[in-house]
C-alpha positions as CSV (number, residue, x, y, z in Angstrom):
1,X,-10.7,4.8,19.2
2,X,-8.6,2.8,16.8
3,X,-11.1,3.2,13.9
4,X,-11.1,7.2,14.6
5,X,-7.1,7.1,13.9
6,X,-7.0,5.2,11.7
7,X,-9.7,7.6,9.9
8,X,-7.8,10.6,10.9
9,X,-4.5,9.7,9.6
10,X,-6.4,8.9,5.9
11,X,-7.7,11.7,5.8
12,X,-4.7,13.8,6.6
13,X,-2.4,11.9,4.3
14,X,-4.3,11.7,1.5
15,X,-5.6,15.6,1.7
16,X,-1.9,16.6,1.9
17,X,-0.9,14.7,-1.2
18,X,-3.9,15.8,-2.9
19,X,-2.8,19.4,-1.8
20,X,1.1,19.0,-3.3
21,X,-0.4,17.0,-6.0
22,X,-2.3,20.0,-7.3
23,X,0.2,22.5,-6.1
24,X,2.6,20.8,-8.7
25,X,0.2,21.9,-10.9
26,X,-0.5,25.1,-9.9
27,X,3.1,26.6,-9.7
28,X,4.2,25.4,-12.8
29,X,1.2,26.8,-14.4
30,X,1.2,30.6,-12.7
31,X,5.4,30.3,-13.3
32,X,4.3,30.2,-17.3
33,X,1.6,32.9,-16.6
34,X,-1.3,30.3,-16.8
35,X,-4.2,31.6,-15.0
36,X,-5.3,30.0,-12.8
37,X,-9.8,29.8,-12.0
38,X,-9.5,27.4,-9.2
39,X,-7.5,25.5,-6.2
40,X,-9.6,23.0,-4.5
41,X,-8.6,19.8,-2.2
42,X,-11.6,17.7,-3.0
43,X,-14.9,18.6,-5.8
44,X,-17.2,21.0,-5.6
45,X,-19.7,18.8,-7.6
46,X,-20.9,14.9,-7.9
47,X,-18.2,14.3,-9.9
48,X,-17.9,13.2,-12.9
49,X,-21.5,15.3,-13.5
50,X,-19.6,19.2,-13.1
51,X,-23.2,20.7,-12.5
52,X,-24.4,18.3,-10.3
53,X,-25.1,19.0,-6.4
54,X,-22.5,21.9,-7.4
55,X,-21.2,23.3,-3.9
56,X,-18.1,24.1,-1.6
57,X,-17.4,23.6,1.7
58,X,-15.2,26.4,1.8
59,X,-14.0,29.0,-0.5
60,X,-12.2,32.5,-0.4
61,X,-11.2,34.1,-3.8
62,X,-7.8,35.6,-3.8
63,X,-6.8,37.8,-7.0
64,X,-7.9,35.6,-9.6
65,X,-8.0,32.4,-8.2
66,X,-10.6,30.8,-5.8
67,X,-9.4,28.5,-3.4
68,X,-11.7,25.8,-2.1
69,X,-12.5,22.8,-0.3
70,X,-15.3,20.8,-1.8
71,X,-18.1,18.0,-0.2
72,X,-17.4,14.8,-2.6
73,X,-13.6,13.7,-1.7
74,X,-12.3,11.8,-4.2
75,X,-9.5,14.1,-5.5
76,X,-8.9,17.6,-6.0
77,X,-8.0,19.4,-9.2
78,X,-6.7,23.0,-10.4
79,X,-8.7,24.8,-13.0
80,X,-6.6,26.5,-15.1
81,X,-7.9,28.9,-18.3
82,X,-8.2,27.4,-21.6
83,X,-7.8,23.9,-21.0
84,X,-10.6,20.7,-21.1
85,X,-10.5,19.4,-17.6
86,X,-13.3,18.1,-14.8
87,X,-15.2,21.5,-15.6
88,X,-16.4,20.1,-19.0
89,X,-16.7,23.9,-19.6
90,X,-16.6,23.8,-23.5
91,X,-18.1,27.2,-24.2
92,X,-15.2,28.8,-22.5
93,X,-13.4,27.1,-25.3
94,X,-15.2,28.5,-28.1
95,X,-14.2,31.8,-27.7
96,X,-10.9,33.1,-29.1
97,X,-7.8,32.2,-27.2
98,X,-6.3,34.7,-24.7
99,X,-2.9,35.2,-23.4
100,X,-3.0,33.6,-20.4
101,X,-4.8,30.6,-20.9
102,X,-3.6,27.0,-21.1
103,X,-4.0,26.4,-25.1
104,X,-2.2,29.4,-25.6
105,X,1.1,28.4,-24.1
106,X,3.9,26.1,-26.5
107,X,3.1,22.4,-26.3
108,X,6.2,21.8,-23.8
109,X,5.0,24.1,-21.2
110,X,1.7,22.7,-21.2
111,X,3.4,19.1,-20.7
112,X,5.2,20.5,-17.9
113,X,1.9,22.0,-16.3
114,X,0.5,18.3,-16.9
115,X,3.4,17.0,-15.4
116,X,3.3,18.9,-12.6
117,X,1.3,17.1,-10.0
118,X,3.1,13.7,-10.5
119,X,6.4,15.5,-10.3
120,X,5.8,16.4,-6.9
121,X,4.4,13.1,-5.8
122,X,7.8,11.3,-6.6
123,X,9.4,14.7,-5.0
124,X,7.1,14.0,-2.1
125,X,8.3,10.5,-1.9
126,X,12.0,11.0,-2.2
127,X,12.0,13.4,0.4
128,X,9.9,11.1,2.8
129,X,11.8,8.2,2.6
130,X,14.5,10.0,2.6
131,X,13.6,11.3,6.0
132,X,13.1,7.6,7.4
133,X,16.7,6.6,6.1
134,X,17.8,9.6,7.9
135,X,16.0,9.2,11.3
136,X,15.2,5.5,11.3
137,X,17.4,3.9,8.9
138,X,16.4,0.3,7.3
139,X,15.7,-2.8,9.8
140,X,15.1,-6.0,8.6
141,X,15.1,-9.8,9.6
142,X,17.5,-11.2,6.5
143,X,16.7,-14.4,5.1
144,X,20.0,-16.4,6.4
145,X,19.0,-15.2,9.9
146,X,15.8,-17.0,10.0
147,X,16.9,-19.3,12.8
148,X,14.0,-21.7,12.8
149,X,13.1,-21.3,9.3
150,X,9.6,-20.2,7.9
151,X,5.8,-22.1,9.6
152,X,3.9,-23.0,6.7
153,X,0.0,-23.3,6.6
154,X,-1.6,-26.0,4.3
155,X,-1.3,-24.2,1.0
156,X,2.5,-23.9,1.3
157,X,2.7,-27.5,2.6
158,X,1.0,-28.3,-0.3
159,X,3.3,-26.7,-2.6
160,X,6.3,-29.0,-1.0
161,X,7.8,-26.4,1.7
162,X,8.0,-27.7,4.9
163,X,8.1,-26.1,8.6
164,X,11.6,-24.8,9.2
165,X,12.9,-24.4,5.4
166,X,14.5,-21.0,4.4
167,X,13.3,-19.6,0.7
168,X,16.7,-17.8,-0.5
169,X,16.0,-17.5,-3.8
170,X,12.3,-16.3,-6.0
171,X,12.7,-17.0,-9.7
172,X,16.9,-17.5,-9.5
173,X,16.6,-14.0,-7.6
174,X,18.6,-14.1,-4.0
175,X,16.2,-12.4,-1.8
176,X,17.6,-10.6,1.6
177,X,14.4,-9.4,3.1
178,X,12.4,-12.2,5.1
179,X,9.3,-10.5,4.9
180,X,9.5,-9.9,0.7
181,X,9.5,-13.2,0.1
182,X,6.3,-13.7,-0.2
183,X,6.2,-10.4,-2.1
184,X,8.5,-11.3,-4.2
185,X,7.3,-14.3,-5.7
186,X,3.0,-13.5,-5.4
187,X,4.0,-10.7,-7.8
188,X,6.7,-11.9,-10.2
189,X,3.9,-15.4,-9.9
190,X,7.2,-16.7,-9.3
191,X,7.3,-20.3,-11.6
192,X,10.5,-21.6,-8.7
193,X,12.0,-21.1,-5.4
194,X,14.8,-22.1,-4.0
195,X,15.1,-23.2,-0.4
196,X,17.1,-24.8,2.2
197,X,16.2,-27.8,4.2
198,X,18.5,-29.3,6.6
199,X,21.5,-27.7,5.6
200,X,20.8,-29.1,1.6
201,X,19.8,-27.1,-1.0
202,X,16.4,-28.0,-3.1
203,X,13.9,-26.4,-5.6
204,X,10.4,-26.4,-6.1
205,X,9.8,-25.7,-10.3
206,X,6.5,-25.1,-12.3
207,X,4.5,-23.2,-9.7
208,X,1.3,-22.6,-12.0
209,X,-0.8,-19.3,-11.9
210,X,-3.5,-20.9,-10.1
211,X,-1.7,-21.3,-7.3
212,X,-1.4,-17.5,-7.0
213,X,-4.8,-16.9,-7.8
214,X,-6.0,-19.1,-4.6
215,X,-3.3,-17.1,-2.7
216,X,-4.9,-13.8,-4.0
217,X,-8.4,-14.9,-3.8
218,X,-8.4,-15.8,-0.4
219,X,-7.1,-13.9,2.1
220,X,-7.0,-15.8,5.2
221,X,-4.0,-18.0,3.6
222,X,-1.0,-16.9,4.9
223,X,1.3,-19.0,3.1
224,X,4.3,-19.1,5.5
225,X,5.9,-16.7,8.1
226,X,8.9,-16.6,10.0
227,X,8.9,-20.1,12.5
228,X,9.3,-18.7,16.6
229,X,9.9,-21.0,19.5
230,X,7.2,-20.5,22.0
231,X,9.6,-19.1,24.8
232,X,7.6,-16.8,27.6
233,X,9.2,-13.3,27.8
234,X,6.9,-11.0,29.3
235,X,3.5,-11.9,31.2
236,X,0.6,-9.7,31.6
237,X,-1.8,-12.7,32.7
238,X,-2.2,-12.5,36.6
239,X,-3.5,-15.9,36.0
240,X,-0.8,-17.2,34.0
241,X,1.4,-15.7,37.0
242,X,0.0,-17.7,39.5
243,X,0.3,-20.4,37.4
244,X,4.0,-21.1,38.3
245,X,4.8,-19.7,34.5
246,X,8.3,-17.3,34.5
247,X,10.0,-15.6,31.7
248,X,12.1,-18.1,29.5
249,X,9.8,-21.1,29.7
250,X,9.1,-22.6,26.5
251,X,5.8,-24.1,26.1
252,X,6.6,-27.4,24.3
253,X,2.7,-29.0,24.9
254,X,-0.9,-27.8,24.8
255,X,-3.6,-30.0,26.1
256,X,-1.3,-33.2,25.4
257,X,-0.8,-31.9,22.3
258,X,3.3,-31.1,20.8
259,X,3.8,-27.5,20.2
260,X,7.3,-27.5,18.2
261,X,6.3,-23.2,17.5
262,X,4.4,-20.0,18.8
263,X,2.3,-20.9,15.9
264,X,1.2,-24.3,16.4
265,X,0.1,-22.8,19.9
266,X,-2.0,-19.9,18.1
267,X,-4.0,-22.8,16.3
268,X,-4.0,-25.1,19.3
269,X,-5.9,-22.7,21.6
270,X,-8.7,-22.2,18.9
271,X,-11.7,-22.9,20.5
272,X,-10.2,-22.9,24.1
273,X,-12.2,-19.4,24.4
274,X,-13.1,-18.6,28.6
275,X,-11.4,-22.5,29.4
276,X,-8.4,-23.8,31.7
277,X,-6.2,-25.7,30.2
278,X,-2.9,-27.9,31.0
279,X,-0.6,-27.4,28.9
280,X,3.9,-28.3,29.4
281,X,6.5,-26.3,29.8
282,X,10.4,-26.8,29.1
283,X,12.6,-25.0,32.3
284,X,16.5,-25.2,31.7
285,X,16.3,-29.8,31.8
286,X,13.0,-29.8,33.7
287,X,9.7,-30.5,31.8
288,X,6.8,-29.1,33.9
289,X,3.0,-29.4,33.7
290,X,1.0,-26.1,34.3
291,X,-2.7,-25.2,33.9
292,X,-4.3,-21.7,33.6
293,X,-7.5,-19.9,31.9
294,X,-7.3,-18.4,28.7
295,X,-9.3,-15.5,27.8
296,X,-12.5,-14.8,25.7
297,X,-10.1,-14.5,23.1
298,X,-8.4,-17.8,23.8
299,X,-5.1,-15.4,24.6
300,X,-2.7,-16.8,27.4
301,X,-1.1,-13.5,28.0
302,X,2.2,-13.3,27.3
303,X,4.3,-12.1,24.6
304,X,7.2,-14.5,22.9
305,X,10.5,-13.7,23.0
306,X,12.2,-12.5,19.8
307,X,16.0,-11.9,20.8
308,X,17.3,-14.8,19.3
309,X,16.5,-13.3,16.0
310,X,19.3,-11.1,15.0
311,X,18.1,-8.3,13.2
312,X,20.0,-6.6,10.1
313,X,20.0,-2.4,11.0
314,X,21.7,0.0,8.2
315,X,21.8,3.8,9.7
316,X,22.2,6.4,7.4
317,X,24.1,10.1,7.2
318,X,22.3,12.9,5.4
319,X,24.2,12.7,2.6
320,X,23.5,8.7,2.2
321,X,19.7,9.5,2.9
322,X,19.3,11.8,0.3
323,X,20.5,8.9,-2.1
324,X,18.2,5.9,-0.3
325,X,15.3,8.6,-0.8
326,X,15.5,8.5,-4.5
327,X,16.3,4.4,-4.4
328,X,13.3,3.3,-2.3
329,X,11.1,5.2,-4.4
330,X,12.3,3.5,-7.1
331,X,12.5,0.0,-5.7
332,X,8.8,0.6,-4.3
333,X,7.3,2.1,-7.5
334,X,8.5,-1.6,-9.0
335,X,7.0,-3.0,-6.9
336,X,3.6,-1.7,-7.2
337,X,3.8,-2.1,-11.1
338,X,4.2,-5.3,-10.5
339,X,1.3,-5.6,-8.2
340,X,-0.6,-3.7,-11.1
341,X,0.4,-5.8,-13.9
342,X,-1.9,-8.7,-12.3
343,X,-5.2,-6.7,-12.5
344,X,-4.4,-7.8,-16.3
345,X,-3.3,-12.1,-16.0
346,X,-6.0,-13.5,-17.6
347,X,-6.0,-16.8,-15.0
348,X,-4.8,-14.6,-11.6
349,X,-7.5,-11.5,-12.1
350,X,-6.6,-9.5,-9.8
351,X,-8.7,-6.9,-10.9
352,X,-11.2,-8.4,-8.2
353,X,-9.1,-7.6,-5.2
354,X,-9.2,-3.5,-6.2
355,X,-10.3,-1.9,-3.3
356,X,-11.5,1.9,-2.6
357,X,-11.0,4.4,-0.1
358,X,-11.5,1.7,3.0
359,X,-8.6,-0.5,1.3
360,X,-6.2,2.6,1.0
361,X,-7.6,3.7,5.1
362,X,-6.5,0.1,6.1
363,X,-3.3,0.8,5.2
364,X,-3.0,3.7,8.1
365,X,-4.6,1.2,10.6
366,X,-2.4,0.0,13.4
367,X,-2.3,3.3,15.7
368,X,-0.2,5.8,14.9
369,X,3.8,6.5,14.9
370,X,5.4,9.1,12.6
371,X,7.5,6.4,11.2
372,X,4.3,4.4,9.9
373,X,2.3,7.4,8.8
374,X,5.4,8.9,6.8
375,X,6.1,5.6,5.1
376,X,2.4,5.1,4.4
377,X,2.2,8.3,3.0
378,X,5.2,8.0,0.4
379,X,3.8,4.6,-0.8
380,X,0.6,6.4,-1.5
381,X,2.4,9.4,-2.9
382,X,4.3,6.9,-5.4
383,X,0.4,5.0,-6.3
384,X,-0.5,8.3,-6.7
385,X,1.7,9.6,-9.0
386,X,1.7,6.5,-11.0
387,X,-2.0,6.1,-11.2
388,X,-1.9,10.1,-12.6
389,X,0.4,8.9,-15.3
390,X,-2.5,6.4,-16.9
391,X,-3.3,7.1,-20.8
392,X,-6.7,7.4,-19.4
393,X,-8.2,11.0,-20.8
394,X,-9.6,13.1,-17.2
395,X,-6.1,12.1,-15.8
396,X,-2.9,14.2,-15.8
397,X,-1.8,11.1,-18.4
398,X,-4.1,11.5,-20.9
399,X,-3.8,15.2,-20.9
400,X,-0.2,14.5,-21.5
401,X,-0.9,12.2,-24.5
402,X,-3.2,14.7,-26.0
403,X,-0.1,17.4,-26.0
404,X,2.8,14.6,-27.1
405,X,0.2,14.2,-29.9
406,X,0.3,18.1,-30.8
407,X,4.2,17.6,-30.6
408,X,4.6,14.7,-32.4
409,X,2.2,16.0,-35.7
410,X,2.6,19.5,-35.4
411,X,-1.5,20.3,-34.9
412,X,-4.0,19.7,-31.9
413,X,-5.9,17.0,-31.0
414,X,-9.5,18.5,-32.4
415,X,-11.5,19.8,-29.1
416,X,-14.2,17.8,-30.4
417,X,-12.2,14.2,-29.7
418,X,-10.6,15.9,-26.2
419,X,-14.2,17.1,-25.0
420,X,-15.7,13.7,-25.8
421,X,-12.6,11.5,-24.7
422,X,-12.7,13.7,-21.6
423,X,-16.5,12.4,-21.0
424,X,-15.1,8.9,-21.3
425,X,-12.8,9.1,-18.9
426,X,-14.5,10.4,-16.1
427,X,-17.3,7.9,-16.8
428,X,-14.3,5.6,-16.8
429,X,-12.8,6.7,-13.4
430,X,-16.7,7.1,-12.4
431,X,-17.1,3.7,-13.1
432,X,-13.8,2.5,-11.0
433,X,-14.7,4.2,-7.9
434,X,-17.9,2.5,-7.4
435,X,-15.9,-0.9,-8.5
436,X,-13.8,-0.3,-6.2
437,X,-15.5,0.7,-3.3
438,X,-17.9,-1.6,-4.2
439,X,-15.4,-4.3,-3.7
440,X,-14.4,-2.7,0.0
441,X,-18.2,-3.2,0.7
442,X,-19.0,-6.4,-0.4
443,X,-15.6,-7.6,1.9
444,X,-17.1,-5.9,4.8
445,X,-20.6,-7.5,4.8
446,X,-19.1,-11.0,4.1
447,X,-16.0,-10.8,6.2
């Protein structure tokens, strides 16, 4: 049931941003009397071959458009008249240039039409995250109200951190956000951080790239995450009832063994799978020594308590929502270029952690709530747009070089050098989606 949510909200996000992404183009075409041959969410062919396994789904002409859903979903495009697109239909160009077609419209018109579809991405995401200021507002565990610091695994022990320090700066950058730490400095490859230990103030300098790279390269290293105390709030165990275990007990010992956090218990009980076990318990001054049967899972069952942690809440009015709209966009879209840029670091490679459609429908998984399909959906309207604005020719990008070109030395790029550059690129993109989804394969049969 999880999976078939999970599937249903990729599909619906990414078909309506495919929709408003091609709408963008579509309006500001038909507003310049552009005419417009076809709409379609999805192809109609294998693409990047336009006349192979050539078929729709759906389709209903209406005046002089026909409006479609295709069978290969990796996109969606709008034909328009006179331009070199995913049709590859160069005849069409060969004949003399009417009216209403693309090539016969001034060079900044054309941009605009280019344009179009990423406009209304970043449109799509200001108004999205504008929506989540306004109804949700921003929550957030700051850094300074990390009461028992950050639990590190053996990669950030080896580093020099230690169980309990707080990271407050990334690169001489004060970071507020508990959970972008880690962001923060995997994609700046931060080379210092700044933490405090005890109350004293220290530094840890010339982090190399490789460290990153292990980071990146293996998944299952967590680095560090906010330190809890093992105290029992609610319990869902009958067993763990019966026990004698009440809410507000905090288990300080597993099978003789000191538990100072929740996560040195999530370690301890590996292996404990279907098995009783003792394990200590601090009440008020009293120690006490319990014993119940975990799960097949090795679960106890019972969730931790997390009041201690004061959390930091901003609400927002409409007026201040319309303004964190625009901001988070921004702030997120850095982000990802950051993310980008190391697909390029010659010693991180990052290139080898691209992943396909079953990377992008991970991001949905978790069940559903408005709030985390909405914000899911903006992030991928912002990779969207971004990713359109590529030099690469078959993308809106390399479209718009082709006409900054035409402006710039006052003549076209010969169609000979679009049709063929055009061929590249969706041999290029070709080529990426199988990379990609390659990548989500592979990590599927080996995970």
């Amino acid at each position: 049931m999880a999976t078939f949510i999970t599937v249903i909200q990729f599909f619906a996000g990414l078909s309506i941003l495919i929709i408003l992404h091609e709408l963008g183009h579509f309006l500001a075409a038909k507003y310049f009397g552009v005419r417009v041959i076809k709409f379609y969410l999805f192809f109609d062919f294998l693409f990047p071959f336009p006349e192979v396994a050539k078929f729709s789904l759906f389709k209903k002409t209406v005046g002089e458009t026909e409006y479609g859903i295709g069978w290969f979903p990796f996109g969606g495009y709008v034909q328009m008249a006179g331009i070199m697109d995913e049709s590859m239909d160069e005849e069409a160009l060969k004949q003399p240039a009417q009216p209403d077609e693309f090539r016969s419209k001034p060079a900044w018109q054309r941009l605009i039409i280019l344009l179009g579809g990423i406009i209304v991405n970043v449109l799509v995401a200001f108004v999205l995250y504008s929506i989540l200021a306004f109804g949700w507002g921003d929550s957030y565990l700051a850094v300074d109200d990390q009461v028992h610091g950050i639990y590190c695994d053996s990669t950030a022990l080896d580093l020099g951190l230690k169980n309990g320090d707080i990271i407050t700066h990334v690169n001489g950058k004060k970071v507020e956000n508990a959970d972008k730490v880690k962001i923060e400095m995997l994609f700046a490859l931060a080379d210092n951080i700044t933490y405090v230990r005890n109350g004293q103030e220290g530094q840890i300098v010339g982090i190399d790239k490789l460290f990153y790279k292990n980071v990146i390269d293996n998944p299952e290293i967590v680095l560090f995450e906010t330190a809890t105390l093992s105290v029992v709030d609610t319990i869902t165990n009958e067993d763990l009832k019966a026990s004698g275990l009440q809410k507000g007990d905090r288990i300080i010992a597993f099978e003789g063994k000191p538990v100072a956090y929740q996560q040195d218990l999530a370690l301890l009980k590996k292996g404990y799978e279907n098995k009783e076990v003792s394990f200590s318990v601090l009440r008020g001054a009293d120690t006490l020594n319990l014993s119940a049967s975990l799960d097949d899972k090795a679960m106890f069952g019972f969730g931790v308590n997390m009041d201690e942690f004061k959390m930091t809440h901003r609400s927002y009015n409409f007026f201040q929502a319309i303004v964190a709209g625009p901001v988070k966009t921004w702030n997120t879209l850095k982000f990802y270029i950051a993310q980008f840029k190391l697909m390029f670091d010659p010693v991180v490679k990052g290139y080898r952690q691209i992943g396909g459609f079953g990377t992008i429908a991970q991001l949905y998984s978790g069940g559903f709530s408005w709030y985390a399909f909405l914000s899911k959906t903006a992030f991928i309207s912002i990779v969207l747009a971004f990713m359109n604005l590529l030099p690469i020719p078959a993308l809106d990008g390399g479209h718009a070089v082709f006409t900054i070109y035409e402006m710039v030395f006052r003549r076209p790029m010969p169609e000979k050098v679009m049709y063929y550059a055009q061929i590249a690129g969706m041999v290029l993109l070709f080529g990426l989606l199988i990379y990609a989804n390659g990548n989500d394969l592979f990590r599927w049969f080996t995970k």
